[in-house]
mmCIF file of the N, C-alpha and C atoms, coordinates in Angstrom:
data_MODEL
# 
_entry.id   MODEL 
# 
loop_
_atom_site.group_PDB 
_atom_site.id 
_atom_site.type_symbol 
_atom_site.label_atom_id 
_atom_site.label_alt_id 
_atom_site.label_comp_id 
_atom_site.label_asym_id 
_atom_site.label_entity_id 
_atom_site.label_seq_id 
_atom_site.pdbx_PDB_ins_code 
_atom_site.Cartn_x 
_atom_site.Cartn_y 
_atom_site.Cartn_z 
_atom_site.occupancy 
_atom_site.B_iso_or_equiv 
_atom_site.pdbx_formal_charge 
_atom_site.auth_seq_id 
_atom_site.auth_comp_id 
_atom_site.auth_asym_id 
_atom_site.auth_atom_id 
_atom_site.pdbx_PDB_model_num 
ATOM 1   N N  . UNK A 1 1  ? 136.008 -89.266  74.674 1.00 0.00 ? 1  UNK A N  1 
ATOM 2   C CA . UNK A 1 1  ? 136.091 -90.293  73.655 1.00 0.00 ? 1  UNK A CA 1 
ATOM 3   C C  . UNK A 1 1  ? 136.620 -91.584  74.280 1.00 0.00 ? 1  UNK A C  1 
ATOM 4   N N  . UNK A 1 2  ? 136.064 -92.623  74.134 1.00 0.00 ? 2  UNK A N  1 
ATOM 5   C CA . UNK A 1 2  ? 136.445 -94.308  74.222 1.00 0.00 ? 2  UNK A CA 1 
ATOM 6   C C  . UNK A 1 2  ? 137.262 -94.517  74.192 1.00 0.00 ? 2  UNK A C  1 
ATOM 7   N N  . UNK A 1 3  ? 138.340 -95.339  74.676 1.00 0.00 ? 3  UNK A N  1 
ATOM 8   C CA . UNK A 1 3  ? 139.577 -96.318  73.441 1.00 0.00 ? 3  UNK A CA 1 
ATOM 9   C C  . UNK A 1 3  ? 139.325 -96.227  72.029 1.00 0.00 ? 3  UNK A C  1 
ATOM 10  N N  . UNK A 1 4  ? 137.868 -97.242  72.262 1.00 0.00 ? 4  UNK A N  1 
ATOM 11  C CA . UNK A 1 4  ? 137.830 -97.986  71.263 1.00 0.00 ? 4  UNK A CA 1 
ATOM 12  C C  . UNK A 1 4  ? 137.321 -96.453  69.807 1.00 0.00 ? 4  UNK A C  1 
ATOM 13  N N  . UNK A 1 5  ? 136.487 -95.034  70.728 1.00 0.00 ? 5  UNK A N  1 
ATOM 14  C CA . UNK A 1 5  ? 136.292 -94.852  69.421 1.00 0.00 ? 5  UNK A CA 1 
ATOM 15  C C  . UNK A 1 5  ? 137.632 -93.638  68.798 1.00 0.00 ? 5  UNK A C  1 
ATOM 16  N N  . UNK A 1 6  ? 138.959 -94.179  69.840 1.00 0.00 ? 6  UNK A N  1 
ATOM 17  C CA . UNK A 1 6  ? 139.788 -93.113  69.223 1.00 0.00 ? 6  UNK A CA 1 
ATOM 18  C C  . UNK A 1 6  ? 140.790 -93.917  68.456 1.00 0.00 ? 6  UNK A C  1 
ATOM 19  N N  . UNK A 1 7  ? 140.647 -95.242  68.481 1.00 0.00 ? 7  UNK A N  1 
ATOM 20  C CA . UNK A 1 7  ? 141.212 -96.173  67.437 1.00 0.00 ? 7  UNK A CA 1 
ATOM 21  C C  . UNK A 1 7  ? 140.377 -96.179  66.091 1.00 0.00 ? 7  UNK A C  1 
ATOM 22  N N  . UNK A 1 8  ? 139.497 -95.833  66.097 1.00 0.00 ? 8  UNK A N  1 
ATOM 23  C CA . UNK A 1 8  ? 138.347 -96.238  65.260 1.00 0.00 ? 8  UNK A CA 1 
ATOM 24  C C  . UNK A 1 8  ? 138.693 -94.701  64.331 1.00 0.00 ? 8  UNK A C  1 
ATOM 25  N N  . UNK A 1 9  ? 138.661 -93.984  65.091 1.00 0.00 ? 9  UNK A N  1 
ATOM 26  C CA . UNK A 1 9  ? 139.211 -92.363  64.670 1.00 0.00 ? 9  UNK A CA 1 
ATOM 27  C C  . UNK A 1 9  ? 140.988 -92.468  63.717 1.00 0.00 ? 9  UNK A C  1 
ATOM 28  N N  . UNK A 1 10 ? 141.482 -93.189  64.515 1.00 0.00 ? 10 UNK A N  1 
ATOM 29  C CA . UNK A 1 10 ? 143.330 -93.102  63.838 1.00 0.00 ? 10 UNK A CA 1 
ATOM 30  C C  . UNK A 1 10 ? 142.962 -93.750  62.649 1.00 0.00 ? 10 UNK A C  1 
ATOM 31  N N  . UNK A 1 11 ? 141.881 -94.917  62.332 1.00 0.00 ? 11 UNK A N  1 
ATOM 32  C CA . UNK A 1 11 ? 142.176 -95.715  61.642 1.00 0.00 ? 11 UNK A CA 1 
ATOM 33  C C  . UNK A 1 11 ? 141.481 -94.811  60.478 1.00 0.00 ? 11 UNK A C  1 
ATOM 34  N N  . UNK A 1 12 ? 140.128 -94.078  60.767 1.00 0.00 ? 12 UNK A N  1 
ATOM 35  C CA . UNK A 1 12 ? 139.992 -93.224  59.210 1.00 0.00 ? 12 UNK A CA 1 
ATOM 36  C C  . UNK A 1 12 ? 141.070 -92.024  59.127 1.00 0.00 ? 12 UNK A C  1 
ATOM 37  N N  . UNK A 1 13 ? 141.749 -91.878  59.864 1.00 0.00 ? 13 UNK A N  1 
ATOM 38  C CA . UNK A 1 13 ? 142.515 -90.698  59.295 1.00 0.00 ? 13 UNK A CA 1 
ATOM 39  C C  . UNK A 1 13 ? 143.846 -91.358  58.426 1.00 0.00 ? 13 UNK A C  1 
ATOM 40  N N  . UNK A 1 14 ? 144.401 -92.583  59.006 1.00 0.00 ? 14 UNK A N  1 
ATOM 41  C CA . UNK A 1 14 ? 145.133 -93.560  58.390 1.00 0.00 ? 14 UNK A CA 1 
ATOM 42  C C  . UNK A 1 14 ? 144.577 -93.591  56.758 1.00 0.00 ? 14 UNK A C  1 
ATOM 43  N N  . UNK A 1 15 ? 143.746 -94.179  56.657 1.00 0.00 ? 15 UNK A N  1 
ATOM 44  C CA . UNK A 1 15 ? 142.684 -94.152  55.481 1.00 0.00 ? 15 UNK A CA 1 
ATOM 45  C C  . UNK A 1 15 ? 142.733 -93.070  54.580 1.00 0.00 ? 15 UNK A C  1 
ATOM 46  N N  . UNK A 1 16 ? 142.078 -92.221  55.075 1.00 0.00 ? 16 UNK A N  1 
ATOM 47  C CA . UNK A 1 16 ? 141.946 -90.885  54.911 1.00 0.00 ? 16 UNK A CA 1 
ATOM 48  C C  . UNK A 1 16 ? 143.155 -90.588  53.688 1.00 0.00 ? 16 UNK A C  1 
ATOM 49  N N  . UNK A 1 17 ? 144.533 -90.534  54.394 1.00 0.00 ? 17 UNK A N  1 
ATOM 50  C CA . UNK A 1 17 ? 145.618 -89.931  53.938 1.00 0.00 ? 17 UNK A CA 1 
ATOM 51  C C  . UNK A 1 17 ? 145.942 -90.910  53.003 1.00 0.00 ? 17 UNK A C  1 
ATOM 52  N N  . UNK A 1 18 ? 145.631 -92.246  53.170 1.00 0.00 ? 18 UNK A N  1 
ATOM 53  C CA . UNK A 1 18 ? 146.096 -93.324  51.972 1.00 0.00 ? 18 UNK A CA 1 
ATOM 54  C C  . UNK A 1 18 ? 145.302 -93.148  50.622 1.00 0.00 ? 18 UNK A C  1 
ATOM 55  N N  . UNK A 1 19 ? 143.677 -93.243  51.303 1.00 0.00 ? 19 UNK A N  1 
ATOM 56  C CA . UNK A 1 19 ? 143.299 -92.767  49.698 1.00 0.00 ? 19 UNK A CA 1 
ATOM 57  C C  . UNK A 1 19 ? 143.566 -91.404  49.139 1.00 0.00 ? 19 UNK A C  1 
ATOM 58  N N  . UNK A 1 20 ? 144.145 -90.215  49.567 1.00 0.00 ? 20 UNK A N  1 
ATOM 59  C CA . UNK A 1 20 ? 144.767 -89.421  48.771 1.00 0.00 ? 20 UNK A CA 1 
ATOM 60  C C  . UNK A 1 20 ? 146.094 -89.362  48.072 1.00 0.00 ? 20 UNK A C  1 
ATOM 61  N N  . UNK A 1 21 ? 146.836 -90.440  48.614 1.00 0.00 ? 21 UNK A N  1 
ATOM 62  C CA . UNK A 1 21 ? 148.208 -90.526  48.283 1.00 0.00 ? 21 UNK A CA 1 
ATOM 63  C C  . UNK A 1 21 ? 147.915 -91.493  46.904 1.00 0.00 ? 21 UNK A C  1 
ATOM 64  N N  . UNK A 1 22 ? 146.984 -92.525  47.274 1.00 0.00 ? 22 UNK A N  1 
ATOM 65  C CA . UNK A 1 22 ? 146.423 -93.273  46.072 1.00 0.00 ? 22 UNK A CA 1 
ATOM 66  C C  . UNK A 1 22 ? 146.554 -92.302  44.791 1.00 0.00 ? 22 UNK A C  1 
ATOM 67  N N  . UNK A 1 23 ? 146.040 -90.903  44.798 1.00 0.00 ? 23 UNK A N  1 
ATOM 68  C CA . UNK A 1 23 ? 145.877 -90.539  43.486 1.00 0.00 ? 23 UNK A CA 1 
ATOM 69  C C  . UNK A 1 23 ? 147.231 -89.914  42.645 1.00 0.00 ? 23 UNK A C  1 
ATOM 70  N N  . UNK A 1 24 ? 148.521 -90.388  43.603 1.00 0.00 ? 24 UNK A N  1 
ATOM 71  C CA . UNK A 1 24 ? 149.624 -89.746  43.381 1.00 0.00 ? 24 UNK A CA 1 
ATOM 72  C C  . UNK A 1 24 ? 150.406 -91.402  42.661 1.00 0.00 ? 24 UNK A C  1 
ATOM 73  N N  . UNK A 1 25 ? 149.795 -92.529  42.237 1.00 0.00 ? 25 UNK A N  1 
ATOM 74  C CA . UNK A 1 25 ? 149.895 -93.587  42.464 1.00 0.00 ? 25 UNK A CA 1 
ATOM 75  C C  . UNK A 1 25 ? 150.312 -92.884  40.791 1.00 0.00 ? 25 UNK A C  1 
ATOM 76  N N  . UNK A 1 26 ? 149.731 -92.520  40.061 1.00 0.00 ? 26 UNK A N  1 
ATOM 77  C CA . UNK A 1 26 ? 149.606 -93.021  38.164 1.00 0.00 ? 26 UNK A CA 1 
ATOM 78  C C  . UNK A 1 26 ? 150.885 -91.596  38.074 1.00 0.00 ? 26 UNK A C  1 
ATOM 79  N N  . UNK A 1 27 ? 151.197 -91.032  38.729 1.00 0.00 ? 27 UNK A N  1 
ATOM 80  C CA . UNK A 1 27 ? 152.189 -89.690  38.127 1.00 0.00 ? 27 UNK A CA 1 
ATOM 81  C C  . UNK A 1 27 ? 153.289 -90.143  38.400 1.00 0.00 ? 27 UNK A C  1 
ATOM 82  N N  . UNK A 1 28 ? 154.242 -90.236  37.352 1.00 0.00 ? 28 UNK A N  1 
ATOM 83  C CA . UNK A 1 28 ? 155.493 -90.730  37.270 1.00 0.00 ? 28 UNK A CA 1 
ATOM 84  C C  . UNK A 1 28 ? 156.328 -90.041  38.396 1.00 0.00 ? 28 UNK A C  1 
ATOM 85  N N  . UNK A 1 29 ? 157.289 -90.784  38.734 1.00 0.00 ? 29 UNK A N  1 
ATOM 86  C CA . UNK A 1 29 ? 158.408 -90.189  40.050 1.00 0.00 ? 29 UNK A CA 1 
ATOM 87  C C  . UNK A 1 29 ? 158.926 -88.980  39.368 1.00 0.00 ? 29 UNK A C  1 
ATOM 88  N N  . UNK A 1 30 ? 159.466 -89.327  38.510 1.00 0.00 ? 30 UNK A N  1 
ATOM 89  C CA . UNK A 1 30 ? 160.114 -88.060  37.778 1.00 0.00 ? 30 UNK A CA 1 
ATOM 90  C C  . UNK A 1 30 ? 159.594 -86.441  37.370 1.00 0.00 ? 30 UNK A C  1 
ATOM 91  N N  . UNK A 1 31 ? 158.490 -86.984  37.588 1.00 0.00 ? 31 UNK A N  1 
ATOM 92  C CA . UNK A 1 31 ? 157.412 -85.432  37.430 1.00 0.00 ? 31 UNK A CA 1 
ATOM 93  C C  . UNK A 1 31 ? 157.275 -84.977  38.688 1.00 0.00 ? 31 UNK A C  1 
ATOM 94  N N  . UNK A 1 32 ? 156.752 -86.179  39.672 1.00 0.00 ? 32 UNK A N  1 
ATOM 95  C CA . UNK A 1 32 ? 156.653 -85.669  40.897 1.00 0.00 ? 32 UNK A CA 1 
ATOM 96  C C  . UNK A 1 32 ? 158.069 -85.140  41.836 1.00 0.00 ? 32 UNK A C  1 
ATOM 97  N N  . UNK A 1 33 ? 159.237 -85.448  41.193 1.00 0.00 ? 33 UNK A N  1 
ATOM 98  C CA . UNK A 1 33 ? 160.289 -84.732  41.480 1.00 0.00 ? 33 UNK A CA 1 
ATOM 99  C C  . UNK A 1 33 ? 160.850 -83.545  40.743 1.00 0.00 ? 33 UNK A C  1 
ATOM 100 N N  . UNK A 1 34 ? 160.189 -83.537  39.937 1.00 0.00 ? 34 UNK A N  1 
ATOM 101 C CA . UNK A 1 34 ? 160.405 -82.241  38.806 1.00 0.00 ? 34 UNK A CA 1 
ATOM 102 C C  . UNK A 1 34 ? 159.385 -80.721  39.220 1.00 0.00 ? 34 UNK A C  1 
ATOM 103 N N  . UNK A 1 35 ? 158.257 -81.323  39.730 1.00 0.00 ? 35 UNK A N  1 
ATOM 104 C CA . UNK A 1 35 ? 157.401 -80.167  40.702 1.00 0.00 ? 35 UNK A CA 1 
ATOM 105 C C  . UNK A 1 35 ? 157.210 -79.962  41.532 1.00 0.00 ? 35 UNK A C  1 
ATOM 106 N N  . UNK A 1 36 ? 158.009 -78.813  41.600 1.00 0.00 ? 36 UNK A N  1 
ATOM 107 C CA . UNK A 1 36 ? 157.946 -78.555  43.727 1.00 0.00 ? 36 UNK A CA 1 
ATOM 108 C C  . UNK A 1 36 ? 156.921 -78.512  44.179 1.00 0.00 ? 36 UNK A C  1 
ATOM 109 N N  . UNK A 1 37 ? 155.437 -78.291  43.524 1.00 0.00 ? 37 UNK A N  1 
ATOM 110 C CA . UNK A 1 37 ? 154.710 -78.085  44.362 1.00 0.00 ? 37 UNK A CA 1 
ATOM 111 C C  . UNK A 1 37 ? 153.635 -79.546  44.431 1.00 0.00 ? 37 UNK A C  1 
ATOM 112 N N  . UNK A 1 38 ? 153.863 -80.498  43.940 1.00 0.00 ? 38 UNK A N  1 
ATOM 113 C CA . UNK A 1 38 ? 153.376 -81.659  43.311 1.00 0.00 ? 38 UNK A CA 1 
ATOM 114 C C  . UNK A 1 38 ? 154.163 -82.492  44.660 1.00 0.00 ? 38 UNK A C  1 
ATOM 115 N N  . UNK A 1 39 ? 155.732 -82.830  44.716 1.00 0.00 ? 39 UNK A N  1 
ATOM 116 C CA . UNK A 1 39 ? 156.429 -82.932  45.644 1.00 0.00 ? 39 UNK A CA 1 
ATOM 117 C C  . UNK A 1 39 ? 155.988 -82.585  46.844 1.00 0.00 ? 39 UNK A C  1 
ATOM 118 N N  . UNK A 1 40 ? 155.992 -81.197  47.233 1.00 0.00 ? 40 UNK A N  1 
ATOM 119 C CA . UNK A 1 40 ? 155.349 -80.860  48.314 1.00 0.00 ? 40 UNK A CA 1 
ATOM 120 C C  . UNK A 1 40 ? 154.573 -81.047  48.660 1.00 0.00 ? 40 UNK A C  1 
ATOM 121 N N  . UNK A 1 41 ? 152.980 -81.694  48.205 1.00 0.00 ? 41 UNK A N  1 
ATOM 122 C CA . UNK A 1 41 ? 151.947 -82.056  47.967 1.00 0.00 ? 41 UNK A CA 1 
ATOM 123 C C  . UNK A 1 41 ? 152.371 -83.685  48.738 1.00 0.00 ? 41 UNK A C  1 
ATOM 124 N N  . UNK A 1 42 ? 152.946 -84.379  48.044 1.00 0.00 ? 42 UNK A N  1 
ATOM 125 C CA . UNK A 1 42 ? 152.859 -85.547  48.058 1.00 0.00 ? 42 UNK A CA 1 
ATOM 126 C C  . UNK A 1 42 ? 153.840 -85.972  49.471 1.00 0.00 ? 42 UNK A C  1 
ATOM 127 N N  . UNK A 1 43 ? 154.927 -85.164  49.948 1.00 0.00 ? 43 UNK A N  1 
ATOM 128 C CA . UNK A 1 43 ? 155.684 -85.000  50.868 1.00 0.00 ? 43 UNK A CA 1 
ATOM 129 C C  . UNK A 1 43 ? 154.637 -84.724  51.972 1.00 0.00 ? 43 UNK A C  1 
ATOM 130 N N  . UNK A 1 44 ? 154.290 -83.799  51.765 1.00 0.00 ? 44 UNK A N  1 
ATOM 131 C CA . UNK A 1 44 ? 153.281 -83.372  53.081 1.00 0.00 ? 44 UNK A CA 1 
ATOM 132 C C  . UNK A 1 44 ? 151.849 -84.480  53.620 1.00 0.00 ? 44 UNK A C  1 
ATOM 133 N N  . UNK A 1 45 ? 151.338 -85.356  52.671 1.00 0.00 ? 45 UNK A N  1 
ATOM 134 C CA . UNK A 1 45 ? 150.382 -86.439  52.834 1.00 0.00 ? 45 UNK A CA 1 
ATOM 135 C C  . UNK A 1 45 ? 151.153 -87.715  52.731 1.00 0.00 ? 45 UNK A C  1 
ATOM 136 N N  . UNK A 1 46 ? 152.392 -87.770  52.873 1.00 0.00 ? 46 UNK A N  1 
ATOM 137 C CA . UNK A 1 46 ? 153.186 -88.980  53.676 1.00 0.00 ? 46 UNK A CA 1 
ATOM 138 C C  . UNK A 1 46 ? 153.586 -88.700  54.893 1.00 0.00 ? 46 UNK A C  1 
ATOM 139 N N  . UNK A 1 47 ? 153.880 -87.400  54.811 1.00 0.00 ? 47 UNK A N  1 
ATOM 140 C CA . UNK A 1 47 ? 154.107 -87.102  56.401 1.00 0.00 ? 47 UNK A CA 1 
ATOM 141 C C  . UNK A 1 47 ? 152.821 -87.326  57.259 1.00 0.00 ? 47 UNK A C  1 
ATOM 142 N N  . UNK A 1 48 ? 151.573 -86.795  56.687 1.00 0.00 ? 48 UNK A N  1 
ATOM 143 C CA . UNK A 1 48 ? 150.132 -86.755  57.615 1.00 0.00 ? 48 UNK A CA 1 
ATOM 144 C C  . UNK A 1 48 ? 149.886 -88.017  57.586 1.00 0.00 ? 48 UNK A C  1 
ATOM 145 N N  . UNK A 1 49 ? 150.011 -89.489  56.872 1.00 0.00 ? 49 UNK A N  1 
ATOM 146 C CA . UNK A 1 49 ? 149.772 -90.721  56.770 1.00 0.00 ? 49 UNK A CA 1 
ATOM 147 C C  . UNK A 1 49 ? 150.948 -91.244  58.039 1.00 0.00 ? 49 UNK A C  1 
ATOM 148 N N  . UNK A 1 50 ? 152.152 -91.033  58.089 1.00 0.00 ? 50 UNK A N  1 
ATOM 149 C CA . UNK A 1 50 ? 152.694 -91.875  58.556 1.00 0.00 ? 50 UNK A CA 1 
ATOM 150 C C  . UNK A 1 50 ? 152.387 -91.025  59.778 1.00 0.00 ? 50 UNK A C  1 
ATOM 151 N N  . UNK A 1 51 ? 152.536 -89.728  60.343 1.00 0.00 ? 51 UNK A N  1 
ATOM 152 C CA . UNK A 1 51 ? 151.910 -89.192  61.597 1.00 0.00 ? 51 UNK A CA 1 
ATOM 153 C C  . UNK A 1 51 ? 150.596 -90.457  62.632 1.00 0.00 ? 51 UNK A C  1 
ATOM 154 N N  . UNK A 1 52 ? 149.917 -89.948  61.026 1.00 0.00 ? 52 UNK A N  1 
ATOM 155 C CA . UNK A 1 52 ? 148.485 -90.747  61.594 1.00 0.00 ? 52 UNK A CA 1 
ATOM 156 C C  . UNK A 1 52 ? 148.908 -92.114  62.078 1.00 0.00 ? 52 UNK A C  1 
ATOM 157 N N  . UNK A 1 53 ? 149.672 -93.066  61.445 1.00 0.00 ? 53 UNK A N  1 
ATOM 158 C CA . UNK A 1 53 ? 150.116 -94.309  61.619 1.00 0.00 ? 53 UNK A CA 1 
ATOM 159 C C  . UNK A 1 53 ? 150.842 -94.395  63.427 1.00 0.00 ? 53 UNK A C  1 
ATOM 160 N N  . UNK A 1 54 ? 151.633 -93.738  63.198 1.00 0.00 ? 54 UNK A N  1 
ATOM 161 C CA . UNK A 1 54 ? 151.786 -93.645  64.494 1.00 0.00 ? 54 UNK A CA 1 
ATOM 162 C C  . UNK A 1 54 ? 150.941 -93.263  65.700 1.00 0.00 ? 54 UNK A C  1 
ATOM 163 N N  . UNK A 1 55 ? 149.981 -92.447  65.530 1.00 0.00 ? 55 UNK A N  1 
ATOM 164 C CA . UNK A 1 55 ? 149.075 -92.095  66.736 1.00 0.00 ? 55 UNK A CA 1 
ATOM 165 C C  . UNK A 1 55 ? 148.234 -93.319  66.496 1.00 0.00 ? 55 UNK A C  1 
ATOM 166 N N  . UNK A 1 56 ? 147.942 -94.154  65.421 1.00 0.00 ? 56 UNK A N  1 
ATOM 167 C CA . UNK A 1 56 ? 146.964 -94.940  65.754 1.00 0.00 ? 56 UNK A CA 1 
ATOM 168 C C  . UNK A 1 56 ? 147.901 -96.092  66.496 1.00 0.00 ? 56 UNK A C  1 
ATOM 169 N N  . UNK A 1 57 ? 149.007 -96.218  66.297 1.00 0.00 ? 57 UNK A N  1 
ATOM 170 C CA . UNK A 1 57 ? 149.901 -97.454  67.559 1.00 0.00 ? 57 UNK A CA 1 
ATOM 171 C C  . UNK A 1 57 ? 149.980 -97.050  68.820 1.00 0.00 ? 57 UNK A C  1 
ATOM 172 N N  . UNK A 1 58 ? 150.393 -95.361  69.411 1.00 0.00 ? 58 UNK A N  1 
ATOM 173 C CA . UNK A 1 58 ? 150.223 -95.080  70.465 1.00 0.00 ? 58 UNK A CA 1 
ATOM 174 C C  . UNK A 1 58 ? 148.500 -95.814  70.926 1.00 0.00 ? 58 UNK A C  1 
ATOM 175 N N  . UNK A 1 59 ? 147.673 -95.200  70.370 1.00 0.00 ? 59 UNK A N  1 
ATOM 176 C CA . UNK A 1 59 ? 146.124 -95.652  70.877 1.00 0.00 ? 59 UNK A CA 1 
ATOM 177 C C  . UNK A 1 59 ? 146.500 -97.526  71.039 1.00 0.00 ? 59 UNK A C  1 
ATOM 178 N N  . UNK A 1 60 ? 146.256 -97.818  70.080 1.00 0.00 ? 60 UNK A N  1 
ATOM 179 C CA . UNK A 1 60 ? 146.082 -99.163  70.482 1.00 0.00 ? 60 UNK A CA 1 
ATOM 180 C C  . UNK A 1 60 ? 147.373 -99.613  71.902 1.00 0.00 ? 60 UNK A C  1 
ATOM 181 N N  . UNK A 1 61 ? 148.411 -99.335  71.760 1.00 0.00 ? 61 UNK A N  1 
ATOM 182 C CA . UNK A 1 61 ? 149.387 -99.174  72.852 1.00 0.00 ? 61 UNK A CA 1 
ATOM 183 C C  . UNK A 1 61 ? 148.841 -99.429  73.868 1.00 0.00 ? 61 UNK A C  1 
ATOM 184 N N  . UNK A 1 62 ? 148.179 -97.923  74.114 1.00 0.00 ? 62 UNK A N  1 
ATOM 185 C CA . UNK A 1 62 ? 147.282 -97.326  75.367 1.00 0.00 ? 62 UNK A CA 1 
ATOM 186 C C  . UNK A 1 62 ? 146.197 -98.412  75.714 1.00 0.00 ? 62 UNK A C  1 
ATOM 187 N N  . UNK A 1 63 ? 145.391 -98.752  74.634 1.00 0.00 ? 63 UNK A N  1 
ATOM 188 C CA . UNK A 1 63 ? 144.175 -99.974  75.161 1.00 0.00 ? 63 UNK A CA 1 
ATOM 189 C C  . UNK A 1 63 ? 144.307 -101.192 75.311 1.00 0.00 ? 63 UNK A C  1 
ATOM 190 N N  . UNK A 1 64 ? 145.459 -101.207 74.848 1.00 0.00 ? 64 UNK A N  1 
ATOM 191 C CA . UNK A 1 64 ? 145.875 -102.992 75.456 1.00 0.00 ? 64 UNK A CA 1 
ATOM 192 C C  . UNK A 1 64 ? 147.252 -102.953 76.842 1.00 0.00 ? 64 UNK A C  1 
ATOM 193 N N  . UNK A 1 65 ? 147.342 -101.484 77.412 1.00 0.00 ? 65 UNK A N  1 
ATOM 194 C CA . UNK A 1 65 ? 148.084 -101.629 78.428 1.00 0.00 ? 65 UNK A CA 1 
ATOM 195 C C  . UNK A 1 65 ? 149.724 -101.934 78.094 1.00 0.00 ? 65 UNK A C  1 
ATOM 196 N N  . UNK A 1 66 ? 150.043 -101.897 77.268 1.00 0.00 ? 66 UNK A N  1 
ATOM 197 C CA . UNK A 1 66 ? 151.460 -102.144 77.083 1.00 0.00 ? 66 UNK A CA 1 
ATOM 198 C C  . UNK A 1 66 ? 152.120 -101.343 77.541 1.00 0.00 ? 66 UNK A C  1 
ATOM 199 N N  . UNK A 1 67 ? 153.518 -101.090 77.934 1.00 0.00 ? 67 UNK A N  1 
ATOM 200 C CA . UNK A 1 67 ? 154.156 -99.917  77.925 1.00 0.00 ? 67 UNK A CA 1 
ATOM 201 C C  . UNK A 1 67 ? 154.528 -98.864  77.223 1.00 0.00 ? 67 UNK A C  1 
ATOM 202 N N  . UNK A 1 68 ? 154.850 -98.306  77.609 1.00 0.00 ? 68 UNK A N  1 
ATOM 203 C CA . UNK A 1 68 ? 155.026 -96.716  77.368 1.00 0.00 ? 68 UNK A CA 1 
ATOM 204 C C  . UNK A 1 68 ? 156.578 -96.906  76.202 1.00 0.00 ? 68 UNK A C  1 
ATOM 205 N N  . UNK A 1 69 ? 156.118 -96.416  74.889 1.00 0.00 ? 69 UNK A N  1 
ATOM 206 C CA . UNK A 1 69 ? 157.588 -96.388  73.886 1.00 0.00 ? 69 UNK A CA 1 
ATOM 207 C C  . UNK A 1 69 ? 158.383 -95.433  74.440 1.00 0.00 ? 69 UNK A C  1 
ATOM 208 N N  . UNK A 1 70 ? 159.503 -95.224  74.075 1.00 0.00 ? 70 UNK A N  1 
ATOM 209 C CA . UNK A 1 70 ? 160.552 -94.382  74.222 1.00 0.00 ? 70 UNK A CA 1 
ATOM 210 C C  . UNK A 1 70 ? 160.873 -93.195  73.303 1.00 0.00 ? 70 UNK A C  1 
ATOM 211 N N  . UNK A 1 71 ? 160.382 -94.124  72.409 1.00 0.00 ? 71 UNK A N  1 
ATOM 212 C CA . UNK A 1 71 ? 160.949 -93.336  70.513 1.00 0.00 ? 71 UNK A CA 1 
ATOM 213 C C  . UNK A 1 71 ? 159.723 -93.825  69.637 1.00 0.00 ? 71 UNK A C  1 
ATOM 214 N N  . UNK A 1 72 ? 159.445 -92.808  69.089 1.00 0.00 ? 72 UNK A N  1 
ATOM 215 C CA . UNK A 1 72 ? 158.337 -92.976  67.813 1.00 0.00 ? 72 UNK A CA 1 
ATOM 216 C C  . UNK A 1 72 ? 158.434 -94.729  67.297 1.00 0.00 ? 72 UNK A C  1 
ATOM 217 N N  . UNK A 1 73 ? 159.449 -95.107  66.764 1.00 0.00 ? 73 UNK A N  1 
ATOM 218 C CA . UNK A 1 73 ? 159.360 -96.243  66.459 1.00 0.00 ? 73 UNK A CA 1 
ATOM 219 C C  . UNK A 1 73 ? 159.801 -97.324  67.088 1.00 0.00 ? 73 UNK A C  1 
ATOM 220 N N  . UNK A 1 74 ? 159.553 -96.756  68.461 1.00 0.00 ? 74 UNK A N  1 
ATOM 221 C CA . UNK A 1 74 ? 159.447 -98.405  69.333 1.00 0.00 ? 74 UNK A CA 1 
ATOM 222 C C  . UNK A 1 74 ? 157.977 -98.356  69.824 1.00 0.00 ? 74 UNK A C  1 
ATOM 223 N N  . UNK A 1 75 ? 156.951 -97.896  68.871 1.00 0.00 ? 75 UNK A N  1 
ATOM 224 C CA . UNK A 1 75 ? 155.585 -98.288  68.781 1.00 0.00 ? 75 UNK A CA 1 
ATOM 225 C C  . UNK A 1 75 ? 155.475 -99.196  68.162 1.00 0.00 ? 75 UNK A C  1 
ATOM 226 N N  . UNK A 1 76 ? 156.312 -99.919  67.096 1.00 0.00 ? 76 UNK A N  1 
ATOM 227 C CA . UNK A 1 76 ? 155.581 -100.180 66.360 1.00 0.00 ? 76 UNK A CA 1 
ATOM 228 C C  . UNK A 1 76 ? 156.813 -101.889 66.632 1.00 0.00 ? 76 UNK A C  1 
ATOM 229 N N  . UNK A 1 77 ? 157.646 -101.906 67.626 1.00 0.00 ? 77 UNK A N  1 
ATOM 230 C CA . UNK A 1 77 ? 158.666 -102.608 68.225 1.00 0.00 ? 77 UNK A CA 1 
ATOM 231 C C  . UNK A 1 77 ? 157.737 -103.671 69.157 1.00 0.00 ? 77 UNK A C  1 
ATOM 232 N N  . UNK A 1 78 ? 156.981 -102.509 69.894 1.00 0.00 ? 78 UNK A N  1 
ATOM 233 C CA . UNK A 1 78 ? 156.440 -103.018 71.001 1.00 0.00 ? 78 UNK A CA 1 
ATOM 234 C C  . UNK A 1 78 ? 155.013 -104.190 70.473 1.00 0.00 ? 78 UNK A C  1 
ATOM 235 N N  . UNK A 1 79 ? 154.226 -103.226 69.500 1.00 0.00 ? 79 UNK A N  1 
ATOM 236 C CA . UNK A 1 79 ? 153.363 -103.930 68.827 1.00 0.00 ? 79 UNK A CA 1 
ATOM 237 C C  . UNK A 1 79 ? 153.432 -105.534 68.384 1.00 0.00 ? 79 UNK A C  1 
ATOM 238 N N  . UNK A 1 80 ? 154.900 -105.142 67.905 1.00 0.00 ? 80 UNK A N  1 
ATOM 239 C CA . UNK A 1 80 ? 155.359 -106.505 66.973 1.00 0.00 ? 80 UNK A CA 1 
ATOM 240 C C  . UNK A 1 80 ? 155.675 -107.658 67.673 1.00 0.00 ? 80 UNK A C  1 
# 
């Protein structure tokens, strides 16, 4: 795979996980903290969104040559 098509890859999985979290958008907090498994649901596709978020900064990282982060969020340090 390319750079370019494994950026192209982070960015639908980025996607991906946003438009499912989208449908967690209209259910009140309070419900979604009232059902563990609704919670868990919604816990587990923020975790796979922000995962994804991060592998898509490592990639771009990688194709523009920058250095190497230290810590998950000095990807997004270095970016900035």
């Amino acid at each position: 795979m390319t750079n370019i098509s494994v950026i192209e890859n982070r960015i639908s999985t980025v996607k991906k996980y946003l438009k499912i979290l989208e449908r967690y958008k209209k259910i009140s907090r309070k419900k979604i903290e009232e059902d563990i498994d609704l919670r868990g649901a919604v816990e587990r596709y923020l975790y796979l969104a922000v995962q994804a978020t991060i592998d898509l900064a490592g990639a771009v990282l990688s194709f523009k040559n920058f250095r190497k982060p230290a810590t998950m969020s000095e990807n997004f340090l270095i970016l900035s």
